[in-house]
Every structure is written in C-alpha cells, then in structure tokens.
KOLTORGU-189857 format. One record per residue: x, y, z of N, C-alpha, C in turn; residue in one letter. Coordinates in steps of 0.2 Angstrom, whole numbers, plus 5000, padded with zeros to 4 digits. Example, Ala and Ser with C-alpha at 12.3 -4.5 7.8 and 13.67 -1.06 7.14 Angstrom:
% KOLTORGU-189857
506649725039506249785039506649845039A
506449895035506849955036506450005039S
This chain:
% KOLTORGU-189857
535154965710535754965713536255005707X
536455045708537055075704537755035704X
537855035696538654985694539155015698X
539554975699540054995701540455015698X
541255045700541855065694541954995692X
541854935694542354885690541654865685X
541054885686540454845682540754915676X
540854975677540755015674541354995668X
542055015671542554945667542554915661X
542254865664542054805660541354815655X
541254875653540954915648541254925642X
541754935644542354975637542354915630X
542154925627541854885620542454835618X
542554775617542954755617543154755608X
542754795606542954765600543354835598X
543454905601543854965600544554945599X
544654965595545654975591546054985596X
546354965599546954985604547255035601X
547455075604547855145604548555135603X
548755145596549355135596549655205595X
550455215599550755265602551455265600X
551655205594552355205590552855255593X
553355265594554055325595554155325587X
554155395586554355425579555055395578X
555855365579556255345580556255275576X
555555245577555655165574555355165567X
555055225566554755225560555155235554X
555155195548555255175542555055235537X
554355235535553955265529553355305534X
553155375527552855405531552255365531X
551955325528551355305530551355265538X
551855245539551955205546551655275552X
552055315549552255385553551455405554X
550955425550550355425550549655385553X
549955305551549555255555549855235563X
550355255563550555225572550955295576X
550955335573551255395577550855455578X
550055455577549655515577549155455584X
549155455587548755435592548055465593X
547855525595547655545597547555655596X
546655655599546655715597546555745591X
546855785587546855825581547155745574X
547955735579548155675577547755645573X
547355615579546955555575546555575569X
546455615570545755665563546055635556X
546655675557547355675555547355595550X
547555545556547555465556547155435551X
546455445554545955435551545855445543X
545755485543545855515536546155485531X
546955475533547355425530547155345529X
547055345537546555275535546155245530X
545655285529545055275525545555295520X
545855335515546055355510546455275509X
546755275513547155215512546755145508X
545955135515545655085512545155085508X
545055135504544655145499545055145492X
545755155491546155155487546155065487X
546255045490546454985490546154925490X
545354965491544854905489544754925482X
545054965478544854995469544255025471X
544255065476543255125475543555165470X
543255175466543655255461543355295464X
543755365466543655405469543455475466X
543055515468543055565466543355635470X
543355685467543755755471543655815468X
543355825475543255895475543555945477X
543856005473544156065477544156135476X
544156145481544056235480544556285482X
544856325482545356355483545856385477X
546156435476546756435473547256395470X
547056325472547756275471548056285465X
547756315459548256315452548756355453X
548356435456548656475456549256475461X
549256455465549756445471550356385471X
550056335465550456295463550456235468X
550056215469549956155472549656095467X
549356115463549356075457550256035455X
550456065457551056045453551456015460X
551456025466551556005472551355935472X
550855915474550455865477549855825472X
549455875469548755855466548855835459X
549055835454549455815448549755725451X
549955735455550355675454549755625459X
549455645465548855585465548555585460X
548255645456547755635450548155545446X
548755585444549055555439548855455439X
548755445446548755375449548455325444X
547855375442546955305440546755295446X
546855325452546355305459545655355456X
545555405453545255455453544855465447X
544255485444543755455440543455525437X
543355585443543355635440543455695446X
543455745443543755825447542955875447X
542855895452542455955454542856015457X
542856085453543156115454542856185453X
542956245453542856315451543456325443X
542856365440543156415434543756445436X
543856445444544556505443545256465443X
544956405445545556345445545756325437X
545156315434545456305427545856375424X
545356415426546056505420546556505425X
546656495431547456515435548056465432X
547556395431547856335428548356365423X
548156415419548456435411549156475411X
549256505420549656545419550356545417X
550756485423551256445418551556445413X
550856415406551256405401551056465396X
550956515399550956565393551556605389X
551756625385552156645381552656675386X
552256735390552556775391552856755400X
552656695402552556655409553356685412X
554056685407554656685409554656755412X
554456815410554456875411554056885418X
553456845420553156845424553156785431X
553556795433553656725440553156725445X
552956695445552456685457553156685459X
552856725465553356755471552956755477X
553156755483553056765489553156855490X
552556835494552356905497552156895502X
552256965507552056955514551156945514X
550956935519550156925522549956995524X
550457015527550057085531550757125528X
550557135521551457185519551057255517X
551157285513550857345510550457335505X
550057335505549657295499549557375495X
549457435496549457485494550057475489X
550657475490551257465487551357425482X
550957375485550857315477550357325474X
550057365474549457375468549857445464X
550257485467550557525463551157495458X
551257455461551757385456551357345451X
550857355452550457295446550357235449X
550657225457550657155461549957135461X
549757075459548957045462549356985469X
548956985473549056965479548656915480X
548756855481548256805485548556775490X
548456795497548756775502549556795500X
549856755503550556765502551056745493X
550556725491550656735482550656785478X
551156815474551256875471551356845464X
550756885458551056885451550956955449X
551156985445551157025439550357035437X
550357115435549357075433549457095425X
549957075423549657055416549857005414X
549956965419550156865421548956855416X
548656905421548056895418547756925416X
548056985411547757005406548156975397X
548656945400549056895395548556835395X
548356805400547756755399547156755397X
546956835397546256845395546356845389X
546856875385546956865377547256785377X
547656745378547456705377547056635375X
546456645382545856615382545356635376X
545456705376544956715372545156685365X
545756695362546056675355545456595355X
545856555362545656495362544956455360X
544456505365543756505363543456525355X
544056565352543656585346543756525341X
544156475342544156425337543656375337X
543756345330543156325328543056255330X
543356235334543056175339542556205344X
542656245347542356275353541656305351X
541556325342540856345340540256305340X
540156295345539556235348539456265355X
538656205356538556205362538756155364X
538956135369539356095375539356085382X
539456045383539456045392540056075394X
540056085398540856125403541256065404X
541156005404541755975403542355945396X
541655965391541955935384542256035384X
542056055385542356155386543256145388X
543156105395543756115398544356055396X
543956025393544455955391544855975383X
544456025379544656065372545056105376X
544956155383545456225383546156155388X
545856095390546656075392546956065388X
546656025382547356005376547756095372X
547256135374547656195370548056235379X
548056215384548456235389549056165388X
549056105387549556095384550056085379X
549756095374550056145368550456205367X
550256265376550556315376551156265384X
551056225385551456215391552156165388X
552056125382552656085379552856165373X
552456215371553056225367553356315371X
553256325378553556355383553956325388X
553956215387554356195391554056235398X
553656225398553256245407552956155410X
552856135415552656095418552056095417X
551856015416551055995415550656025421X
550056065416549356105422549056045423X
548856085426548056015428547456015424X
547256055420547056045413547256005409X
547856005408548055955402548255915405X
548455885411548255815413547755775414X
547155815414546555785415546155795408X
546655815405546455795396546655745394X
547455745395547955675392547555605397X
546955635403546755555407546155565406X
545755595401545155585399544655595407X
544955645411544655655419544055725416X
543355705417542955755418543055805426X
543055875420543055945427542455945426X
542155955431541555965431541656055437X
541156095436541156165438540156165439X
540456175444539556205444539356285445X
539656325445539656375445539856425438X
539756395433540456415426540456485428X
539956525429539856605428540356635433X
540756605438541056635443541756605443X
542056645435542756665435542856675429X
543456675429543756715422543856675416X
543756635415543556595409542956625406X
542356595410541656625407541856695407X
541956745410542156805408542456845401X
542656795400543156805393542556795388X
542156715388541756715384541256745385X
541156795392540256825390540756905384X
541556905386541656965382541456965374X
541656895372541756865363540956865362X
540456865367539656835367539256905365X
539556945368539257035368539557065361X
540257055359540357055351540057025348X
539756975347539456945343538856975345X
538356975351537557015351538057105346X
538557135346538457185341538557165335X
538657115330538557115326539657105324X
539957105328540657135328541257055326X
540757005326541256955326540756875327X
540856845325540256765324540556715329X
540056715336540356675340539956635345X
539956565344539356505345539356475349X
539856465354540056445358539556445365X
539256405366538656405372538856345376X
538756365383538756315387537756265388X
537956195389537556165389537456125399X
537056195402537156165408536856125411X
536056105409535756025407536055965408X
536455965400536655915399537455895405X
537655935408538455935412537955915417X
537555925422537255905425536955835425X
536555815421536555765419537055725417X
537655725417538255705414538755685423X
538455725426538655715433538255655435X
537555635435537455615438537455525433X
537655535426537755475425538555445424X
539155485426539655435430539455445437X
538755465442538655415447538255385447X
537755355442537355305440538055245437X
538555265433539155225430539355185435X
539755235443539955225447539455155451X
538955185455538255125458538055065455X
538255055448537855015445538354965440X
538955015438539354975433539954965435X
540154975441540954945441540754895448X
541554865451541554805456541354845458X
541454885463541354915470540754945470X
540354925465539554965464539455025471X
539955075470539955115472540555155470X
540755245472541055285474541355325478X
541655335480542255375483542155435486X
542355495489542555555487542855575491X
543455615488543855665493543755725493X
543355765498543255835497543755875500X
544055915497544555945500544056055499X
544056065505543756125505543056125506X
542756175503542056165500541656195496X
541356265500540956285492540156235487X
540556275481540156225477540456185474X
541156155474541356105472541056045475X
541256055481540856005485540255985486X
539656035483538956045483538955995476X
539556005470539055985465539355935463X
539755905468540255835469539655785475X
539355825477538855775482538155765479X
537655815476537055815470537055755466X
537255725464537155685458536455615463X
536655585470536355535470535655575470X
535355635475534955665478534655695471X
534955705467534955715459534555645454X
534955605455534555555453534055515458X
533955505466533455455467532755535469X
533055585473532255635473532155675468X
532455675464531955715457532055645451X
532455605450532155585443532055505445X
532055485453531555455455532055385453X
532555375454532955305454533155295460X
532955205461532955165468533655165469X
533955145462534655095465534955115463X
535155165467535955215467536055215475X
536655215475537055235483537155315484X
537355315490537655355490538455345490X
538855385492539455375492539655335497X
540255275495540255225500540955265504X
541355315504541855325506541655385507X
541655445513541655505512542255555515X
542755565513543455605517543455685515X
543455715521543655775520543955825523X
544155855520544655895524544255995524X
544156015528543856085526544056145534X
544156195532544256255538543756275540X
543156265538542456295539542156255547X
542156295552541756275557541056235557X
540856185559540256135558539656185560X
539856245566539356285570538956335565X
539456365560539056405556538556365548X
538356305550537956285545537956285540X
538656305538538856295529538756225526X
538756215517539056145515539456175518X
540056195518540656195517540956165524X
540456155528540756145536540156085538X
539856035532539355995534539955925533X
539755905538540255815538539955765535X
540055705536539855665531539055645535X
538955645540538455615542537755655541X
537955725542537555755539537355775534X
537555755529537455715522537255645522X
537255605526536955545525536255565526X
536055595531535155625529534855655524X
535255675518535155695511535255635507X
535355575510535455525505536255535503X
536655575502537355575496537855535501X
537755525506538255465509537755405510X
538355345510537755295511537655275519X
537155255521536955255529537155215529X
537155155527537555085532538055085534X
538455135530539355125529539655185533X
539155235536539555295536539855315542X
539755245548540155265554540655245554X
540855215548541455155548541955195541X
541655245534541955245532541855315530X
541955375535541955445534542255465540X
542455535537542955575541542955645539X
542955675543542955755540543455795546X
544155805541544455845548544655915548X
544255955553544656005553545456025553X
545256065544545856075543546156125538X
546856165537546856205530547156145526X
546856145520547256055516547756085513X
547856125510548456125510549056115514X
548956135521549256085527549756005528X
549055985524548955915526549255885522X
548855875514548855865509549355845506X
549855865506550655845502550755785508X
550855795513550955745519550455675516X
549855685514549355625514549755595507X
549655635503549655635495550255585496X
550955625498551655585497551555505501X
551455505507551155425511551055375505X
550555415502549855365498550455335492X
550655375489550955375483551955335482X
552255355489552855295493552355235492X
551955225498551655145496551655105491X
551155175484551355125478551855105476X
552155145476553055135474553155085475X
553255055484553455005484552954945485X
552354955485551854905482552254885473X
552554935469552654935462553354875463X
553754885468554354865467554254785470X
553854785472553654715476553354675471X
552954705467552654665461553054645456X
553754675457554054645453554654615452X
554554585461555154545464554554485466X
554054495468553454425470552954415462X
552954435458552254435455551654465456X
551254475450550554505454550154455460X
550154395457549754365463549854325469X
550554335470550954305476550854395482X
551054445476551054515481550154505484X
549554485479548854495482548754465486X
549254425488549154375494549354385501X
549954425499550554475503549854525506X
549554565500549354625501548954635499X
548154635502547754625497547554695495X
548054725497547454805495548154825490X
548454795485549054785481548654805474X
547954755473547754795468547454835466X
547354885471546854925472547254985472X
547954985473548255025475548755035468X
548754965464549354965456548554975452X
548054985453547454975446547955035440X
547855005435547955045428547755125430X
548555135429548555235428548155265423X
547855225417547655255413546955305417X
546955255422546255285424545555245422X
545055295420544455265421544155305413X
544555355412544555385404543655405403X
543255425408542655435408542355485403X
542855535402542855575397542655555388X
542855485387542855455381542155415381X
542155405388541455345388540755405388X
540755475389540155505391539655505388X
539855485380539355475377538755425379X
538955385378538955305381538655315385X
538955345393538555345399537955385400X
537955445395537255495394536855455392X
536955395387536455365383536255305388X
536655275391536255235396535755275399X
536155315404535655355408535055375405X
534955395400534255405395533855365396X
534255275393533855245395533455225398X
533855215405533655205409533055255413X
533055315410532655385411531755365407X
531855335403531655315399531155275402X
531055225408530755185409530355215414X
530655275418530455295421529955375422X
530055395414529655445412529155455414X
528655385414527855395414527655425420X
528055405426527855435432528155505433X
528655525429528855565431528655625429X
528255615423527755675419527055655423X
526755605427526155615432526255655438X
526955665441526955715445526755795444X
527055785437526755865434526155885432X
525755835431525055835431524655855437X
C-alpha cells in the first residue's frame, strides 16, 4: 500500500532547526541580522557559513586560512583581513607570492606620489597603458608603484639575514619585519606582512615561483650565476613543506581541540596547499593519527561543475582524507560566492561579538561570562595568537621524531 500525504508528513525529521524568519526591524547586531534574518536559499549558504565560523571560534579550533586573490593589492587587507587576523583565532596564512610584493606597495618611499584609485572595468584600457595605469579589475596604480618595489625588494633580499637557505616562511616573516620598517617610518598603515611578523603567523606559499618576489630574486640569482654580485639566498621547498605538515601534526596532536580549522577563501593553490598536509602526512609518510580538518568553510566563485580545487567543497575532500568524515555534515560549508562580497559583512559580525563578549567580561568576570556564554572563551583566547613561527623549530624536530619511528617502513616501500 502506498503512504499517504499525512504518513508522508509525519516523515519530516523532527530533529530539523525550525526556520527562523526574524524582521530586519527587530534586529540589534549584525550577527543577529545573519543568524535570524537570512532564512533561506543563497541566504542560508550565506547563514551557515557564519554559523560554523561562529562555532569554531568559540569552541577555540585554531583556524587556518587560505586565500587567493588580489586582496593586498586592492586593499582589503586593510579593510577586513588584518583585523580577523589580528584576533589569535588564526594560527597560520596560505597565500600566493603576489599577495606578499603587492603587500609592500603602501609603505614605499615613494607610496604618497602614487595612490590606488578606482578605474572603470570596461573603460579604455588602451588609454591606461599610455598613462603608465596598471589595471586590476577596477583598481588603478602607477606602474612604477612596481617598479619602485622591484628595487626595493631587491635591496631587501640582498641583506645578509636573507644569505641563507630557508623555507618561504622564515623568507616572508624577515621581508614582513622590513615591510614594517618601510610602513612606521612612511606612517603608512600596518600590511599583512608585518602583522603576521609582529604574530609570529606562518605564510605559507606554495607556488614561490609565481610572482614578483621570486622574480626579483631569480634577477640577484643570474648576477650572481655572472660572477656580478654574491648572493645566497635559496629557498628550501622541502623543509616549508614539511613545516606545513608539522603545524598539522601540532594542530591533531598537541592542542585542546586535537584538531584544526580552515577558512578558504577562493582557491587555487592556496587552498591546495592549505588542504595537503593531512594526505601529506597519513598517504605518503604513513601517520595513523592525524585528522583531517574538523571545520571546513568556504567561500569561492568557481562552479563545482568544472572540476576544479578551486570549486571542490568540503565533502569532496573528505574522500581525500583532508576533512574529517565523521564531522563533515555537521561542520562544513562552502558557498558560492565573490568573498570579497561577503567577507567584511562576516569579519565585522565575528569581531562586534568580541567586543561585546570583551565588555561583558568586564562587568560579569571571566567565569560568571563562561557560564553566560560558553563559546566567550573561544571567542576572548589571547590575541597573541599561537606564535607558531617561534615554535617551528620545535615543531620540525617533533615531527622528525616522530618520522623517525616510522622510517623503517617507509624505506621498504622503496625497496
């Protein structure tokens, strides 16, 4: 016998969230405006999103983040991403080379002479190139905004901190402290370089070769192959690698949440080399006990249909191991979207809450507010952050270790 409408009915899960449909009018704070006033459709993606962001802050996940895009150059570094970074919710940065040199533009000498400007999308582009205009979307600089930063990265490169071999992080944490250097003594606003030097936050880059950093040093690299000038400077893409996958061995193993986070914003290879480390450590160097990522949020333009990373969601990364499968119906999200969009919207919500989670704590106490709210401490952890940059020696030498125990098998496969 076929059910009926009312058997059919009485189907509907009782355990589903009621629809909540709030009127914009009654809302307070944006975060309210996000959790009770996006109902449905794109909305929720939207909701959701927040949600998780919300409750992975709040349970103390340390979060990773990845992103790809223009953001230095177009100044949302300074909009949005600077002040989440700033939190301690955050442990380290996967990003592109071109994010760190556009970082520098700002604080150069010559920065006052040279302003970003708005440019049309569909203007003359013929006419801007006769002007010296470089054009990214609707952003306009001067182009010796970057040929004033090729001479000063290069200066940079040539000192003799940098006459080593090194991973790309210990690279870009020496070129932050000297992007802050040029940004306090031009009174230009903190880049995202030197805030992720002053938080001891690893940038991690997985592509160095593709931008204008590495550019500058293959130019100092071919003076030296002439004989023209002595320069030592090598990256060590090995050890960055393996330095990735031991803050996620750090991550799975040594903090409360015996796990990790990640916000992807875009995709690319930021996101590729932001996702690598678990499928990095358990299918090639053969470690049981790592998770994948207990939280996975993203935000990217890339259609799911062309088979990109760039447009893979979290679920399909959980068949790769780098999200974790027990957790992934409940604690991933990926929304179509441009973050830039969104992202100030989300960032501001996240960052009012602390505020007033901060004000709270200092009218109840910490432990009367954890009682109020228990995701209070998750949300107040020390801005210091997680200073992972100061521990990576530390963390390299664990990970040996524990590489160590594991060798003998893992020289029989090459047998």
């Amino acid at each position: 016998m076929s059910p009926t409408r009312h058997d059919q009915r009485a189907r509907c899960p009782a355990s589903s969230p009621e629809l909540i449909h709030r009127p914009v009018t009654e809302i307070r704070h944006l975060d309210q405006l996000l959790l009770e006033s996006f109902p449905s459709f794109g909305g929720a993606y939207l909701r959701r999103v927040y949600q998780l962001l919300e409750e992975a802050i709040g349970k103390g996940v340390p979060m990773t983040l990845a992103i790809s895009g223009p953001v230095t150059a177009s100044g949302q570094h300074l909009a949005w991403l600077n002040p989440l970074l700033d939190t301690g919710w955050f442990c380290l940065l996967s990003t592109t080379d071109a994010v760190c040199y556009h970082d520098g533009h700002r604080g150069l000498d010559s920065a006052g002479e040279h302003p970003f400007h708005q440019v049309p999308i569909f203007g003359d582009d013929g006419a801007l190139r006769d002007e010296r205009t470089i054009r990214i979307a609707d952003i306009g600089f001067d182009e010796n905004v970057l040929l004033d930063q090729d001479q000063m990265i290069s200066r940079v490169l040539m000192q003799p901190e940098f006459q080593r071999r090194m991973t790309g992080t210990e690279m870009r944490s020496l070129l932050g402290a000297a992007f802050a250097e040029q940004e306090l003594r031009n009174k230009a606003p903190e880049g995202l370089l030197a805030l992720c030097n002053r938080k001891a936050l690893p940038i991690l880059v997985g592509a160095p070769g593709d931008g204008s950093v590495f550019l500058n040093s293959m130019k100092l690299w071919a003076l030296a192959q002439q004989g023209h000038i002595e320069y030592k400077f090598e990256l060590d893409l090995h050890e960055e690698v393996l330095e990735s996958c031991a803050y996620h061995w750090w991550g799975s193993n040594k903090t409360e949440t015996k796990g990790l986070g990640t916000l992807v914003l875009g995709g690319g290879v930021p996101k590729n080399f932001n996702l690598q480390p678990e499928p990095a450590l358990s299918q090639i160097l053969g470690f049981e006990e790592v998770s994948g990522y207990l939280y996975d949020i993203q935000i990217t333009s890339a259609p799911v249909t062309d088979g990109s990373l760039s447009s893979c969601p979290p679920a399909e990364a959980v068949t790769w191991g780098k999200v974790d499968k027990e957790l992934y119906t409940a604690t991933t999200e990926s929304l179509q979207a441009d973050y830039s969009m969104v992202m100030p919207i989300i960032a501001k919500a996240l960052l009012d809450k602390r505020a007033r989670l901060e004000a709270l704590q200092e009218e109840l106490g910490a432990e009367e507010l954890a009682q109020r709210h228990p995701e209070a401490p998750g949300f107040l952890r020390n801005r210091d952050g997680y200073r992972l940059m100061d521990q990576r020696a530390e963390l390299l030498e664990d990970l040996q270790q524990e590489l160590k125990l594991r060798s003998a098998g893992l020289l029989k496969e090459l047998m």
